[in-house]
C-alpha positions as CSV (number, residue, x, y, z in Angstrom):
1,X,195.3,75.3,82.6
2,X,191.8,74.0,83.9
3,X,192.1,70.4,85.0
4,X,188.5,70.1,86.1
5,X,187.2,68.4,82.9
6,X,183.7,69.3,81.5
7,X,183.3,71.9,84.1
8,X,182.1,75.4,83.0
9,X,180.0,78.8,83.7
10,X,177.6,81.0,82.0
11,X,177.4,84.8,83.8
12,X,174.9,87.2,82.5
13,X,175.7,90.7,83.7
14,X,172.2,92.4,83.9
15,X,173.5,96.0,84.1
16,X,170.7,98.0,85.6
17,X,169.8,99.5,88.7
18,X,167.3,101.4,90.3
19,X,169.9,103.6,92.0
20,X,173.6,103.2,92.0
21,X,175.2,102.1,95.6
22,X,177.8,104.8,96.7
23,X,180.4,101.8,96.8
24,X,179.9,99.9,93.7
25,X,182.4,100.1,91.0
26,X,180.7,97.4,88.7
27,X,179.3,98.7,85.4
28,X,175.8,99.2,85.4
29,X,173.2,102.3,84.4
30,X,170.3,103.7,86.7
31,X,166.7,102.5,85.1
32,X,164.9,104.5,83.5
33,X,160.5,104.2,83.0
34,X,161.6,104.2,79.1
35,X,164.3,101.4,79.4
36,X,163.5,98.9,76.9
37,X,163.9,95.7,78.6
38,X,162.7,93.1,75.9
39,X,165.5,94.6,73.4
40,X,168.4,94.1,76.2
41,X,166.8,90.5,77.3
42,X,166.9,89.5,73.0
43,X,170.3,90.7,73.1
44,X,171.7,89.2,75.8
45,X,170.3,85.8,74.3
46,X,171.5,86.9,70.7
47,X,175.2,87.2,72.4
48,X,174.9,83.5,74.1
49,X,173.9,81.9,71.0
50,X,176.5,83.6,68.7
51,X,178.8,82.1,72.0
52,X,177.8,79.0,72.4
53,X,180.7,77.1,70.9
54,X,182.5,78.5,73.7
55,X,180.4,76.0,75.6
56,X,180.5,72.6,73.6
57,X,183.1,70.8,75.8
58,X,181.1,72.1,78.9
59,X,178.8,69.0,80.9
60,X,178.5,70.6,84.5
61,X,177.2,74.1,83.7
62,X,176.6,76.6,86.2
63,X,174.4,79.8,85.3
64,X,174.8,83.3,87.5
65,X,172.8,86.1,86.4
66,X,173.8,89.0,88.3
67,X,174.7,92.7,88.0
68,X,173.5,95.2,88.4
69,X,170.1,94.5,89.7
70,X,168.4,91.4,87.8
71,X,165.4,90.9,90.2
72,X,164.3,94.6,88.3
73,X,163.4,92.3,85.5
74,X,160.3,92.2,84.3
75,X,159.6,88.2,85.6
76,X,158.2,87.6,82.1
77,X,161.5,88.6,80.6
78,X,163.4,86.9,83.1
79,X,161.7,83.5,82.6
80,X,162.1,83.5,78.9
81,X,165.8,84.6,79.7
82,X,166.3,81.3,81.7
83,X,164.6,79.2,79.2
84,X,167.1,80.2,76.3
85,X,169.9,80.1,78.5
86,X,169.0,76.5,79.7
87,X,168.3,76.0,75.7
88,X,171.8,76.9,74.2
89,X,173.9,75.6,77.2
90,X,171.7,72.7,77.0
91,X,172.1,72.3,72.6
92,X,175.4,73.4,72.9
93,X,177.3,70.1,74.0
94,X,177.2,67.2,72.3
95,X,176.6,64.8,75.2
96,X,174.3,65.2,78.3
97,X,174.7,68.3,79.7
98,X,173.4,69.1,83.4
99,X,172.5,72.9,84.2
100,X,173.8,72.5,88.2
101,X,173.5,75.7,89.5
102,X,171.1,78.5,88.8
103,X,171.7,81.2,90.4
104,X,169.7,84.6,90.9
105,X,171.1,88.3,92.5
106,X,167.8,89.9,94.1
107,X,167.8,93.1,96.4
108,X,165.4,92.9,99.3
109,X,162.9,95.5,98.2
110,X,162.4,93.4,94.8
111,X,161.3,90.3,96.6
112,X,157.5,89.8,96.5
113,X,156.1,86.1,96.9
114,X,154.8,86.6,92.9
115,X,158.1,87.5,92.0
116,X,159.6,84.1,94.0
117,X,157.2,81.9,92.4
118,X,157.7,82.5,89.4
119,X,162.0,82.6,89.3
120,X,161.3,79.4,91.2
121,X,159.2,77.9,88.3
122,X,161.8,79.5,85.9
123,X,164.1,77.5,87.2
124,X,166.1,79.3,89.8
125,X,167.6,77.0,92.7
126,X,169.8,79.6,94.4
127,X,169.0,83.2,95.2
128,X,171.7,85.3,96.9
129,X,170.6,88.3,98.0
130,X,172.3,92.2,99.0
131,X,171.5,92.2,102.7
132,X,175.1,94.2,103.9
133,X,173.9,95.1,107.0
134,X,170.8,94.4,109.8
135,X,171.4,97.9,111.0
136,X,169.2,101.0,109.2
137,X,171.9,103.0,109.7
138,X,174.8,101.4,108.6
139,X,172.4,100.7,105.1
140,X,171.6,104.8,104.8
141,X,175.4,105.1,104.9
142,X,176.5,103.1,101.9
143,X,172.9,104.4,99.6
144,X,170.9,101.0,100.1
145,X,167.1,101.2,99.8
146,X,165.8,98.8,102.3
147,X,166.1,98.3,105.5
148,X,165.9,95.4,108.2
149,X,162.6,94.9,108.0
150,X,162.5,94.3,104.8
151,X,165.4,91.8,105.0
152,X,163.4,90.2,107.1
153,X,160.3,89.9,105.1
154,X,162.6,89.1,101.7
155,X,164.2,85.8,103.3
156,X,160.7,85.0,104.7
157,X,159.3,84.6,101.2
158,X,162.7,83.1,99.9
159,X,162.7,80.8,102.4
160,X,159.4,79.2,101.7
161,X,160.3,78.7,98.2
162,X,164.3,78.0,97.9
163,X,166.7,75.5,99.8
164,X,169.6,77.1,98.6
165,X,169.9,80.9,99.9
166,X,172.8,83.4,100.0
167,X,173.0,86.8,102.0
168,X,175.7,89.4,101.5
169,X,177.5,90.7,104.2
170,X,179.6,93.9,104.7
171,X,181.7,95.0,107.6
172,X,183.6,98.0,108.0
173,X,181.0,100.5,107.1
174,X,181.0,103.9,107.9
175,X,180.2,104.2,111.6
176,X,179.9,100.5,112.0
177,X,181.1,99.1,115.1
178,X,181.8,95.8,116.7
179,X,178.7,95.9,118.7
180,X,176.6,96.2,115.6
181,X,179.1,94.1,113.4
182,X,177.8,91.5,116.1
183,X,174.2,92.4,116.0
184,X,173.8,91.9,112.2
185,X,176.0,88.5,112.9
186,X,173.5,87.5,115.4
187,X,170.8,87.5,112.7
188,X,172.5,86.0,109.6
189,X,173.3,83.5,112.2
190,X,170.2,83.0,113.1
191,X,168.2,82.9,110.0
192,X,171.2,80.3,109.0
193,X,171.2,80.2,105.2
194,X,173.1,78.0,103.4
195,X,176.3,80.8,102.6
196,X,177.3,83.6,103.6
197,X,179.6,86.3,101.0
198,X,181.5,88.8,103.9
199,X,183.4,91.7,101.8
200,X,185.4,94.1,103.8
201,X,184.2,97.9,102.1
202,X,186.5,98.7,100.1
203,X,187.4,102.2,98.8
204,X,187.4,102.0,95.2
205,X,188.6,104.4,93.0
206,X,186.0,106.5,90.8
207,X,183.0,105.8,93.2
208,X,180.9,108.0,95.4
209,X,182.3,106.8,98.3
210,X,185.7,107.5,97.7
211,X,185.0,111.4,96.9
212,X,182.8,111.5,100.0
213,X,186.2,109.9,102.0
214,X,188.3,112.4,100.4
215,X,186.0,115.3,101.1
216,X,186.2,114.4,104.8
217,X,183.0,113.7,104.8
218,X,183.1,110.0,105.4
219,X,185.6,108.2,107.9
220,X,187.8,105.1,106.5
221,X,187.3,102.3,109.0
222,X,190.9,101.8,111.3
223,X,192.8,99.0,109.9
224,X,193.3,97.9,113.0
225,X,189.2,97.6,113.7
226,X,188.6,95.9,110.5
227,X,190.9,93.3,111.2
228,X,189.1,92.9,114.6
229,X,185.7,92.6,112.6
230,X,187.2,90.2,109.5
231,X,187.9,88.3,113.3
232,X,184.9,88.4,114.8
233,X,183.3,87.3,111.4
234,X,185.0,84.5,111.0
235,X,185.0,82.9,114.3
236,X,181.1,83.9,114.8
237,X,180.4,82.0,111.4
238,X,182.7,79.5,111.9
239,X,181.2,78.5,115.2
240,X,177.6,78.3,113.5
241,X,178.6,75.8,110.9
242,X,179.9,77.5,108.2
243,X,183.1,76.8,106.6
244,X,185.4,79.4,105.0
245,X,186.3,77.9,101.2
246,X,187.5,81.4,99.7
247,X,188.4,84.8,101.1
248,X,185.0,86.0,101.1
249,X,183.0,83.1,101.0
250,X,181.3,80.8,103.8
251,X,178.9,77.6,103.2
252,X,177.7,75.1,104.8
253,X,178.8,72.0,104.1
254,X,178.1,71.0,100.4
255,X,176.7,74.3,99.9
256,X,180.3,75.7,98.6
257,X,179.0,77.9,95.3
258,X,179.5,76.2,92.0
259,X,179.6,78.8,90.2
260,X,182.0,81.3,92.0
261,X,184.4,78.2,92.8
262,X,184.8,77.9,89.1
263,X,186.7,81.5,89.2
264,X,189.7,80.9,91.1
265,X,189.8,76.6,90.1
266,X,190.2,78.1,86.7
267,X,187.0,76.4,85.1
268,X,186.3,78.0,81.9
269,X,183.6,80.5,81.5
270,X,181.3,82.4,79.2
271,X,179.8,85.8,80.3
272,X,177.9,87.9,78.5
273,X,176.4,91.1,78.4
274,X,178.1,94.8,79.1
275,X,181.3,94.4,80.6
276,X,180.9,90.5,81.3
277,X,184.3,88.8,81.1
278,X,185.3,85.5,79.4
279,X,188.1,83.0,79.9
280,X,189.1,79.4,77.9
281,X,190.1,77.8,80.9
282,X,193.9,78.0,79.1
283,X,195.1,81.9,78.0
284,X,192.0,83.9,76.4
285,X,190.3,86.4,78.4
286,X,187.8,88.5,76.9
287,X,186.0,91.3,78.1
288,X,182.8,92.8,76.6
289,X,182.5,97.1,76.3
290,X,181.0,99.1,78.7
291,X,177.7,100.7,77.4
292,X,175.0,99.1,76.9
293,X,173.5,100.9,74.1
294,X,176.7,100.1,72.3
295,X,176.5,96.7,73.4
296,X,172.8,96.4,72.1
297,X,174.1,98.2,69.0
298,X,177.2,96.1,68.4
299,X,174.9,92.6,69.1
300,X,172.1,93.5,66.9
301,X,174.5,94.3,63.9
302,X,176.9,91.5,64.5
303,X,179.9,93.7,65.3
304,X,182.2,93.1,67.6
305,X,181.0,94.0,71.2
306,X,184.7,92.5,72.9
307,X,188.3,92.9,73.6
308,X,190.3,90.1,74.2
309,X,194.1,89.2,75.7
310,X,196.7,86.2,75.7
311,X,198.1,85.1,78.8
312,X,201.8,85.0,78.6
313,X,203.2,82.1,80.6
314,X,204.4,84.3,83.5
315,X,200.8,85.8,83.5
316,X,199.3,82.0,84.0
317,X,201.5,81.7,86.6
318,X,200.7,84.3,89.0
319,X,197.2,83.9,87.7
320,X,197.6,80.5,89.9
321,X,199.2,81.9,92.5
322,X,196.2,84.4,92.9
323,X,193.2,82.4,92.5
324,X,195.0,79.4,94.3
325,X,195.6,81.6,97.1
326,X,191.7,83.0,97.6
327,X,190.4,79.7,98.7
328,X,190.8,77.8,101.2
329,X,192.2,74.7,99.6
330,X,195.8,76.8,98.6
331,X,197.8,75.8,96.0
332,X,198.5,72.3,95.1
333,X,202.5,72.2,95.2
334,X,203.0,68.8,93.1
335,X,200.0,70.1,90.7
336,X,202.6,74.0,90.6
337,X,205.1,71.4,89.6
338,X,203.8,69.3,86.6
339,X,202.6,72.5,85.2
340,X,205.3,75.0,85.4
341,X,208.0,73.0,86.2
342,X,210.6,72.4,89.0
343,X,212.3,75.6,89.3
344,X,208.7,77.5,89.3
345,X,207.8,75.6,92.2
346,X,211.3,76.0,94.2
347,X,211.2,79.9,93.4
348,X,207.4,80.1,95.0
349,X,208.5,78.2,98.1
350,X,211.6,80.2,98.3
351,X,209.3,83.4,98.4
352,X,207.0,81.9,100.7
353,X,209.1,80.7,103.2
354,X,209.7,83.9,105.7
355,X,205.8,84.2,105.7
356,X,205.4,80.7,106.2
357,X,207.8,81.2,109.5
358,X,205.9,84.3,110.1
359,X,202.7,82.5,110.4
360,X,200.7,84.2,107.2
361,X,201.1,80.9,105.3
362,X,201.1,77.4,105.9
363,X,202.1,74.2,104.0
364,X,200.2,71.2,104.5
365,X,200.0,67.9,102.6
366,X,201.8,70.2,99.7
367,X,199.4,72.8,99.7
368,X,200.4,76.1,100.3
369,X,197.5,78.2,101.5
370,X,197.0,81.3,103.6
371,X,196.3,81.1,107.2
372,X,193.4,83.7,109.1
373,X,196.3,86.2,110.0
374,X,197.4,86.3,106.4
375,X,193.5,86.5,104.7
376,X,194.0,90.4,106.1
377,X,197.3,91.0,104.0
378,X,196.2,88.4,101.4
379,X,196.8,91.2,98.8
380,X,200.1,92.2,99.7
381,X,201.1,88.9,100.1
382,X,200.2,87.8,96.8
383,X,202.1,90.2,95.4
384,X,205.5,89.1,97.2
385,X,204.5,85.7,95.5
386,X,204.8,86.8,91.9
């Protein structure tokens, strides 16, 4: 259970795209010139209002609208989405209520100075945007439509208008190297925004890229290279300022995200949309379907548009374990204790304790957290936990 009181999140899942990236196995549909985007915008708003009790004990609130691609919206329709969304979190509580975080996805080739001023005067005050890669190549590879000039031009504009900017980063793409791994580092680096997300590709099942990998037609980075680039990140971004709080996440200091930290603290959270998932902060998660024409449907008829589970006790458990473990911070050990009891927290050390002699953990001021040899194996060693 949550113990980060009044603490909460609002994720909208805006599930279109221009074009679908090779690696991506979120849900989302390729835009059409007939897509009707005031009917999804009404019903994502519908869905947040017929939520919003789910957000009554919330006073810190972060928004995240993501997806998909959100900076496709038309900015009319994403203003007016911002304003209700600031509306209903802001009605919702019965106290004051402070909207902390607002955060926008944009891709590159979407960011024009019109379109910044006016999710600036929307109310946007953080902006992460899908960079991957300074290297044209490397972009080609895994289906993205811009290149590094437009990167360039994008954080130009964003940069005149936002003090809090994020850029994605990906390493182990196909035909990447170290030398270029080092030459895209050299200009995130450089241009310094305030965090950095670095995701190791990864080969999911039921995506383009894993049929082009099992028709030989794409190469699977060496395991033994990627640990070598997850290395060089870290120590290149570490040197520059930035701190690691999560797996994949670097800040500056203060600059940690709100909303994402909120995810593996265990702060509850209301998402809507297609495919958006929910959680109480104590067992229910919830998960919305997977179509958004039968989501629009379902909304607009007041059916139900979800399918929800209870968390068993063993399930909370190694839900703690797992999010505990992703950030930096590690498990609080005393905390393990008062909320599963004694023997819960002598069976996890007991688990832990060749790794910890192996070096992929350490315990320090009873926290139990994973050290930069085990981020690599971080899955496996989860696992081992449970």
């Amino acid at each position: 259970m949550c113990d980060c009181v009044n603490r909460g999140g609002v994720y909208i899942h805006v599930a279109v795209c221009r074009s679908k990236c090779i690696y991506c196995d979120f849900y989302s549909e390729v835009c059409h010139s007939g897509f009707d985007w005031e009917r999804y915008v009404k019903t994502l708003v519908a869905e947040l209002e017929l939520r919003s009790c789910g957000l009554s004990a919330m006073r810190e609130v972060s928004l995240y609208i993501g997806g998909g691609t959100p900076s496709l919206m038309p900015v009319g329709l994403l203003r007016f989405l911002v304003s209700e969304a600031r509306r209903i979190i802001m009605s919702a509580g019965s106290g004051d209520v402070r909207l902390t975080e607002v955060t926008l996805e944009v891709n590159p080739d979407d960011v024009t100075a019109v379109n910044a001023d006016v999710w600036l005067d929307a109310g946007i005050n953080r902006v992460s945007m899908g960079v991957q890669s300074m290297n044209d190549k490397e972009l080609r590879s895994i289906g993205r439509r811009h290149d590094a000039k437009k990167v360039m031009e994008a954080y130009s504009i964003l940069r005149q208008r936002f003090g809090n900017l994020n850029l994605d980063l990906m390493f182990g793409l196909p035909g990447q190297t170290l030398e270029s791994l080092s030459s895209t580092l050299d200009v995130f680096t450089e241009l310094h925004p305030e965090h950095i997300s670095a995701y190791s590709l990864m080969y999911e099942e039921r995506t383009a890229l894993t049929r082009l990998r099992d028709l030989g037609r794409i190469k699977e980075t060496d395991e033994n290279l990627s640990v070598a680039m997850f290395e060089m990140v870290n120590e290149r971004l570490r040197k520059a300022g930035y701190m690691r709080y999560e797996i994949s996440n670097y800040a500056l200091p203060g600059f940690e995200s709100r909303h994402n930290s909120a995810y593996w603290e265990g702060v509850p959270y209301v998402g809507v949309g297609p495919s958006a998932h929910s959680f109480d902060g104590r067992r229910c998660r919830r998960w919305n379907i997977s179509d958004i024409r039968a989501y629009m449907l379902a909304v607009e008829n007041g059916e139900k548009c979800h399918e929800e589970e209870m968390l068993s006790d063993k399930e909370i458990t190694e839900e703690r374990i797992m999010t505990g473990l992703r950030t930096a911070k590690g498990i609080d050990i005393v905390r393990f204790e008062n909320d599963f009891g004694k023997a819960a927290r002598v069976e996890l050390l007991d688990k832990a304790a060749s790794m910890l002699g192996e070096g992929y953990l350490k315990l320090d001021y009873n926290r139990l957290s994973l050290t930069d040899k085990g981020v690599m194996l971080s899955d496996d060693i989860i696992v081992d936990l449970f």
